[in-house]
LOKE-794355 format. One record per residue (C-alpha): residue number from 1; residue in three letters; x, y, z. Coordinates in steps of 0.1 Angstrom, whole numbers, padded with zeros to 4 digits, always signed. Each point is the difference from the previous one (the first is absolute). Example, Ala and Ser with C-alpha at 12.3 -4.5 7.8 and 13.67 -1.06 7.14 Angstrom:
% LOKE-794355
+-----+------+-------+-------+-------+
| seq | type |    c1 |    c2 |    c3 |
+-----+------+-------+-------+-------+
|   1 |  ALA | +0123 | -0045 | +0078 |
|   2 |  SER | +0014 | +0034 | -0007 |
+-----+------+-------+-------+-------+
END
This chain:
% LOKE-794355
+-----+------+-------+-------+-------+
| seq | type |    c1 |    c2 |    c3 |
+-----+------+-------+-------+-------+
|   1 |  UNK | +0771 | +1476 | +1168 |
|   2 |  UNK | -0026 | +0024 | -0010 |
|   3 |  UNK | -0011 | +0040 | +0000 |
|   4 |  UNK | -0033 | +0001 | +0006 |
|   5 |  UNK | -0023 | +0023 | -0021 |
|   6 |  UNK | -0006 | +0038 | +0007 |
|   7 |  UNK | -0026 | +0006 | +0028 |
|   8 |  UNK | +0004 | -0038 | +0008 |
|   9 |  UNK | +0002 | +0015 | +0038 |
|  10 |  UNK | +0031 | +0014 | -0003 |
|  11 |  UNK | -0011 | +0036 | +0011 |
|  12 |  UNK | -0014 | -0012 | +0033 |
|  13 |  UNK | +0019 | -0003 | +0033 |
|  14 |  UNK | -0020 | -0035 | +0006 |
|  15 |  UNK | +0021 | -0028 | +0016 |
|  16 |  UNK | +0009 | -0021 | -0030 |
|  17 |  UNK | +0020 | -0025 | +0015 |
|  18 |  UNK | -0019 | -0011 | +0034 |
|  19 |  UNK | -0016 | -0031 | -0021 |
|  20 |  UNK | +0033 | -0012 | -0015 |
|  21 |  UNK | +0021 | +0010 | +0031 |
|  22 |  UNK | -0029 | -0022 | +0023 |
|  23 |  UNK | +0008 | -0029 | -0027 |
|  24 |  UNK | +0037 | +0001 | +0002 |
|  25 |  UNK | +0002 | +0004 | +0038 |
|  26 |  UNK | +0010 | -0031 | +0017 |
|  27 |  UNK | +0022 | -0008 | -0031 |
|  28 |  UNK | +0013 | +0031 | -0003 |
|  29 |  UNK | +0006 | +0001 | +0041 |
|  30 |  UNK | +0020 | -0032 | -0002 |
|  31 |  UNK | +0025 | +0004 | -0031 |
|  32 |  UNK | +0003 | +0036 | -0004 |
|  33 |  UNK | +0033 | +0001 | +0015 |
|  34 |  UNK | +0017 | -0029 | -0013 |
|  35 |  UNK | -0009 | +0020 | -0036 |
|  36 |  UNK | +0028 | +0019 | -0017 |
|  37 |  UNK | -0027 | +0034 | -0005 |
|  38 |  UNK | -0009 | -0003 | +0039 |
|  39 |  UNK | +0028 | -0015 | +0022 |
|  40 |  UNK | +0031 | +0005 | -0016 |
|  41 |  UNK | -0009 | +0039 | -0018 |
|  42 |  UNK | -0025 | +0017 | +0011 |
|  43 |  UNK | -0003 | -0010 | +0033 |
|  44 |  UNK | +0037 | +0005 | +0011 |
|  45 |  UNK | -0003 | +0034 | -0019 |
|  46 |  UNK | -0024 | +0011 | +0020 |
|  47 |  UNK | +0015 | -0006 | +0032 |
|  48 |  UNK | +0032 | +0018 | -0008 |
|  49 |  UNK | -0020 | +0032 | -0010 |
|  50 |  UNK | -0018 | +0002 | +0027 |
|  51 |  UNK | +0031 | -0009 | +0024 |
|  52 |  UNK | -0002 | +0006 | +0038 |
|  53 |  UNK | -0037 | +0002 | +0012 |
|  54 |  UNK | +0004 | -0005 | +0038 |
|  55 |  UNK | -0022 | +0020 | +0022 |
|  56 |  UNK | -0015 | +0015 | -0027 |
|  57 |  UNK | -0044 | -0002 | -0004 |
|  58 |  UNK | -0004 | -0019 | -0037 |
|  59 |  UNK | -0030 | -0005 | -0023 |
|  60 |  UNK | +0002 | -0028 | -0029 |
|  61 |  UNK | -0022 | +0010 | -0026 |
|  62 |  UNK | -0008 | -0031 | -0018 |
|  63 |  UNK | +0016 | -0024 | +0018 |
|  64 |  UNK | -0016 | -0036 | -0017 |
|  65 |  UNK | +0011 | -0028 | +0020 |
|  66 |  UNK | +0019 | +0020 | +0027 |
|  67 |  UNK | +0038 | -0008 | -0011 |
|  68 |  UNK | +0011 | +0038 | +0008 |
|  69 |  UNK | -0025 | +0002 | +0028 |
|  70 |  UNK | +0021 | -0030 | +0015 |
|  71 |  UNK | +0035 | +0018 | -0006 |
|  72 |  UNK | -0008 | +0033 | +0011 |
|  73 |  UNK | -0006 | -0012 | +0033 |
|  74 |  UNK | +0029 | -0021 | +0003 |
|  75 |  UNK | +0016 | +0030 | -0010 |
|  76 |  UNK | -0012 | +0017 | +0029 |
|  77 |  UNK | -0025 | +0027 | -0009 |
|  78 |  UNK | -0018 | +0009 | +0029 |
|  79 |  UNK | -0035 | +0002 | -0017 |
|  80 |  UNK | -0011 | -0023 | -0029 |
|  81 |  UNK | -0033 | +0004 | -0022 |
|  82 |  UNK | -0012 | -0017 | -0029 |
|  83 |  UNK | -0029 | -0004 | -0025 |
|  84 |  UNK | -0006 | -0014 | -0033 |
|  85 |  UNK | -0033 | +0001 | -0024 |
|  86 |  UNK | +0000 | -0044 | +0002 |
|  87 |  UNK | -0017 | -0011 | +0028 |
|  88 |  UNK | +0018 | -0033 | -0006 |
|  89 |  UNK | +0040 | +0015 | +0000 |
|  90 |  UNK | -0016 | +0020 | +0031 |
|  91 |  UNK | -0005 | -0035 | +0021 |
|  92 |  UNK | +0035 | -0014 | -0007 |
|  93 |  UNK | +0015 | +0030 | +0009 |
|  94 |  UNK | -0017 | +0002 | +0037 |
|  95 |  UNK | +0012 | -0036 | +0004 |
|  96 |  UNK | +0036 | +0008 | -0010 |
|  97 |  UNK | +0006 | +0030 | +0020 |
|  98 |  UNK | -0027 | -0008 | +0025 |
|  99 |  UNK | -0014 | +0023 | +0025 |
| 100 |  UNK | +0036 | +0019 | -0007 |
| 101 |  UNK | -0020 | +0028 | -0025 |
| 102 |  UNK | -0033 | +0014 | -0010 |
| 103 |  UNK | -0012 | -0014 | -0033 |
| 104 |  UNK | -0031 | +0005 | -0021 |
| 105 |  UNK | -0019 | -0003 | -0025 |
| 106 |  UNK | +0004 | +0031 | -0023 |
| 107 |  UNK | +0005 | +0019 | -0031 |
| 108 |  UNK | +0033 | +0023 | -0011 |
| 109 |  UNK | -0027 | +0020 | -0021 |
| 110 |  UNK | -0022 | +0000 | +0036 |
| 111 |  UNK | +0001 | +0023 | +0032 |
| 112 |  UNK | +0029 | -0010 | +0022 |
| 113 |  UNK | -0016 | -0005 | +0035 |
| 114 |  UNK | +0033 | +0020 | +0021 |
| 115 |  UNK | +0003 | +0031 | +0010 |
| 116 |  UNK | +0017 | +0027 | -0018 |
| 117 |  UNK | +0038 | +0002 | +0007 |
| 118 |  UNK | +0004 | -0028 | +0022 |
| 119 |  UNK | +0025 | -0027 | -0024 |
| 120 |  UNK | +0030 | +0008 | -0004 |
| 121 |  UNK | +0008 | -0024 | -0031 |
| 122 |  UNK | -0025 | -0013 | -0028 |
| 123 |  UNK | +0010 | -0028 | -0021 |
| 124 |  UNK | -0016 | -0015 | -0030 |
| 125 |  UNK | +0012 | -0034 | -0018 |
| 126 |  UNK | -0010 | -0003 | -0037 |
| 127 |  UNK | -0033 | +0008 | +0012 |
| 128 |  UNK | -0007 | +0037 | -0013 |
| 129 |  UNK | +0005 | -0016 | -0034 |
| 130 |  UNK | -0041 | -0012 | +0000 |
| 131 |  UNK | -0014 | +0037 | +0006 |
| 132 |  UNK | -0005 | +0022 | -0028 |
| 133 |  UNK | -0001 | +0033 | +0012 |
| 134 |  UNK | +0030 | +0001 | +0031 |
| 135 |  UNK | -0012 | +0034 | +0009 |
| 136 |  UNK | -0024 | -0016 | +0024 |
| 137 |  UNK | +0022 | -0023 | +0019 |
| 138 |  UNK | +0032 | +0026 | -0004 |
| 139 |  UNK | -0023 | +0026 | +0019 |
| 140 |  UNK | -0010 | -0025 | +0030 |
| 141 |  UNK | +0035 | -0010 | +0007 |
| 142 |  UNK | +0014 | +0040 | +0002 |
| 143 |  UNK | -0030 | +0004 | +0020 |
| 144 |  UNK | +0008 | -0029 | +0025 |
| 145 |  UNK | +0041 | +0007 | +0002 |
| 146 |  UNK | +0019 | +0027 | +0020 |
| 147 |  UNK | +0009 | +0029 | -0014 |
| 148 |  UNK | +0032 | -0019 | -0007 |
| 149 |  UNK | -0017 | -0034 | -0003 |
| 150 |  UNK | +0016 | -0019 | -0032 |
| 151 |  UNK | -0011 | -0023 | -0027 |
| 152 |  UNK | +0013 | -0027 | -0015 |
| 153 |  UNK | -0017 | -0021 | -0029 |
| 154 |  UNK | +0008 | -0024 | -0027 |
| 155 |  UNK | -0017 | -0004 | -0032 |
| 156 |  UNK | +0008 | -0014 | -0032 |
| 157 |  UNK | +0024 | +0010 | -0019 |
| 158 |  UNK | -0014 | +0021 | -0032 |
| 159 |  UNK | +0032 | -0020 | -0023 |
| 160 |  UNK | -0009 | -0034 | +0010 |
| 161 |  UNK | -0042 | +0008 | +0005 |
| 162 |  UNK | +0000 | +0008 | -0035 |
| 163 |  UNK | +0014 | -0032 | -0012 |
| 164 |  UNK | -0017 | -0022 | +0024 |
| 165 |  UNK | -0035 | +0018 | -0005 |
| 166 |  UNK | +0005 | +0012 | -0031 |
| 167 |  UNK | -0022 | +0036 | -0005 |
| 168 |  UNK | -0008 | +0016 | -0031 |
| 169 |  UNK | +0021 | +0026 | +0012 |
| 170 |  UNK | +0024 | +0009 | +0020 |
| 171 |  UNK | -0015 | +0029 | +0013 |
| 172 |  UNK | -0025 | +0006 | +0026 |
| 173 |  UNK | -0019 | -0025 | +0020 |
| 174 |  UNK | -0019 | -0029 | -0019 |
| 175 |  UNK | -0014 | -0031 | +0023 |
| 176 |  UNK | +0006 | -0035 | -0014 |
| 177 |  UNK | -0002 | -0036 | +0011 |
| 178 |  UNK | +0021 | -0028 | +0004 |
| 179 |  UNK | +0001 | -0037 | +0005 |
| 180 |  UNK | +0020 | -0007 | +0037 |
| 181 |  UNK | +0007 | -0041 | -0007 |
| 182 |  UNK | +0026 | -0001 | +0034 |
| 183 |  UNK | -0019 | +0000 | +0026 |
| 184 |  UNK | -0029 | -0021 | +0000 |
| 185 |  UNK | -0014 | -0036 | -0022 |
| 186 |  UNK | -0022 | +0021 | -0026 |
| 187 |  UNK | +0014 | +0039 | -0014 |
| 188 |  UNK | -0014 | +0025 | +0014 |
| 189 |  UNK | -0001 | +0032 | -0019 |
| 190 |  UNK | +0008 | +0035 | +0018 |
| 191 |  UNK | -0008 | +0034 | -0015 |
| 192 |  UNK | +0029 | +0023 | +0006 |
| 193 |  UNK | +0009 | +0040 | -0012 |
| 194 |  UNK | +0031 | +0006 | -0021 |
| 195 |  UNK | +0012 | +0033 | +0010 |
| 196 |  UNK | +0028 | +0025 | -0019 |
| 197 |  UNK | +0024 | +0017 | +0018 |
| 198 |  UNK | -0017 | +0031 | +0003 |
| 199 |  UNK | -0030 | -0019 | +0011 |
| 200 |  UNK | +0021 | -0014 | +0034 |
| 201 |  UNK | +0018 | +0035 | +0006 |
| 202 |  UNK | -0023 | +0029 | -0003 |
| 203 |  UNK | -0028 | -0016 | +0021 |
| 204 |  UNK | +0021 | +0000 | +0027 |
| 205 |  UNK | +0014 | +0035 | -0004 |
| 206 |  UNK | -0035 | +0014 | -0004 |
| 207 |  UNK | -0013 | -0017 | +0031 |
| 208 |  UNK | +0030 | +0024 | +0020 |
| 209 |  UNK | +0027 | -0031 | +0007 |
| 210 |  UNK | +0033 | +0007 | -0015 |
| 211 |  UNK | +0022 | -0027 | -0012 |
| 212 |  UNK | +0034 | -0009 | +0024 |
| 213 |  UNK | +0009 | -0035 | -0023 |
| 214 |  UNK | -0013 | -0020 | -0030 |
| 215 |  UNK | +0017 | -0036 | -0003 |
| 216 |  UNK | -0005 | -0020 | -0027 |
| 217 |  UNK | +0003 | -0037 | +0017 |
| 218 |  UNK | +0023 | -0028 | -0008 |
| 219 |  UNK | -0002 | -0033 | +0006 |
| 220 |  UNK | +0022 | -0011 | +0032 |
| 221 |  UNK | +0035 | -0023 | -0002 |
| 222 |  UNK | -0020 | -0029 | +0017 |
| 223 |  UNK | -0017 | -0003 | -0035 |
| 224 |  UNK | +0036 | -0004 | -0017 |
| 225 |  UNK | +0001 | -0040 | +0010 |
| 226 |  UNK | -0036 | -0004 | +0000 |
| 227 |  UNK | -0010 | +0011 | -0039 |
| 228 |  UNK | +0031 | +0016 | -0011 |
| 229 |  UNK | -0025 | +0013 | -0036 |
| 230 |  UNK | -0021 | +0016 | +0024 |
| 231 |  UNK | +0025 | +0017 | +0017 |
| 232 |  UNK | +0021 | +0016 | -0030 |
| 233 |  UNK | -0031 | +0009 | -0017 |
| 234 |  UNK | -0015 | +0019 | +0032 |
| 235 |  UNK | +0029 | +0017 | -0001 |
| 236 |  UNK | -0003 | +0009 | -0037 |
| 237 |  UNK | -0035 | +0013 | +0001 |
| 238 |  UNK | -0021 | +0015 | +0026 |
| 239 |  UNK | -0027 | -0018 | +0015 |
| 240 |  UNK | -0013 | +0024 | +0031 |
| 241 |  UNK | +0010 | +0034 | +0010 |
| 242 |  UNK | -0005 | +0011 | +0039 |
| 243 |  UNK | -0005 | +0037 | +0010 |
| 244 |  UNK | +0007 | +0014 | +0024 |
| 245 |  UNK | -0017 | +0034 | +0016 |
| 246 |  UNK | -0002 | +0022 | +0022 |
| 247 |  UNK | -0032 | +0026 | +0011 |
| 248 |  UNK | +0012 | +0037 | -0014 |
| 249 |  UNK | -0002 | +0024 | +0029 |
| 250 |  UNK | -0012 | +0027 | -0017 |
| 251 |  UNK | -0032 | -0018 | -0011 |
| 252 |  UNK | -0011 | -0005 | +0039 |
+-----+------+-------+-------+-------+
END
């Protein structure tokens, strides 16, 4: 794990991830669930924040290989959209949902191609943590939601970010690299942002979303049998924290 250097692009909004994220793909497509981050943490996490979604108009923000995209509309949402900045993670996710939702090709730091109020729920998973400056993305999706449209989103977790990407600081925003060896036959190394606390929180109050629920995530009982080190230790430190938001009326 390394910090890269001041001005090393880490002031820029530019998609840092579409090259490793078009690497890791089909790997990353096929195992991420049966991983202890993805399928038994983060994943189920995510699905009991955002809870009951039926009949309800959804964007996925982000949405790599299409694993939410799939859920969502299990779930019963009557409207499912999708887009992610790797054209790769794009084309397995239109053959796992199908013709079911509109994916494409885009960026969360890019103009959202939906009109304004027409979503009802955004949802973002661990992909907010490749922009720099969320004020771009934050703005689209309040744009794009109801006046009492929600957000939920996951990102790391500032307590276990710092040890896995290990910042000169703990404060503020720093990009930094590391080497993913889990998903495909050679590493493939994926720049990243650690983020302080007040680096998740006020973003999102400034952009005029106020916060319902943060929920720091925990591994789930399946992983008890499974890796019982993993599971006692995920639920001694934090690994990802979800929040959840809703669009402040008074900013309309």
């Amino acid at each position: 794990m390394t910090r890269m250097p001041p001005g090393a692009g880490n002031e820029t909004n530019a998609p840092i991830a579409r090259d490793a994220y078009d690497a890791l793909a089909e790997g990353y497509a096929a195992l991420a669930e049966t991983k202890v981050e993805n399928g038994f943490n983060e994943h189920p996490a995510m699905r009991a924040c955002i809870g009951d979604v039926k009949g309800l108009s959804v964007l996925d923000a982000g949405c790599g290989p299409g694993f939410l995209l799939r859920d969502l509309l299990a779930a019963g949402a009557r409207r499912v959209c999708g887009f992610d900045v790797s054209a790769n993670m794009v084309a397995i996710a239109r053959k796992r949902v199908g013709g079911a939702a509109a994916i494409w090709v885009g960026d969360l730091a890019g103009a959202l191609p939906l009109a304004d109020n027409s979503l009802d729920l955004v949802v973002s998973s661990l992909a907010l943590d490749y922009v720099y400056d969320w004020s771009v993305p934050l703005a689209a999706f309040k744009r794009v939601l109801t006046p009492k449209g929600r957000l939920v989103f996951s990102v790391q977790h500032p307590l276990g970010s710092h040890e896995w990407l290990k910042p000169a600081t703990a404060f503020g925003r720093h990009l930094c690299e590391t080497r993913w060896r889990g998903f495909t036959d050679k590493p493939v190394t994926v720049p990243d942002y650690y983020r302080s606390v007040e680096e998740i929180f006020n973003p999102v109050l400034q952009a005029g979303f106020h916060l319902t629920h943060v929920h720091e995530t925990r591994p789930v009982a399946a992983l008890k049998q499974r890796d019982p080190r993993k599971y006692e230790r995920g639920h001694r430190f934090a690994t990802f924290m979800i929040i959840d938001a809703q669009v402040t009326p008074s900013n309309r």
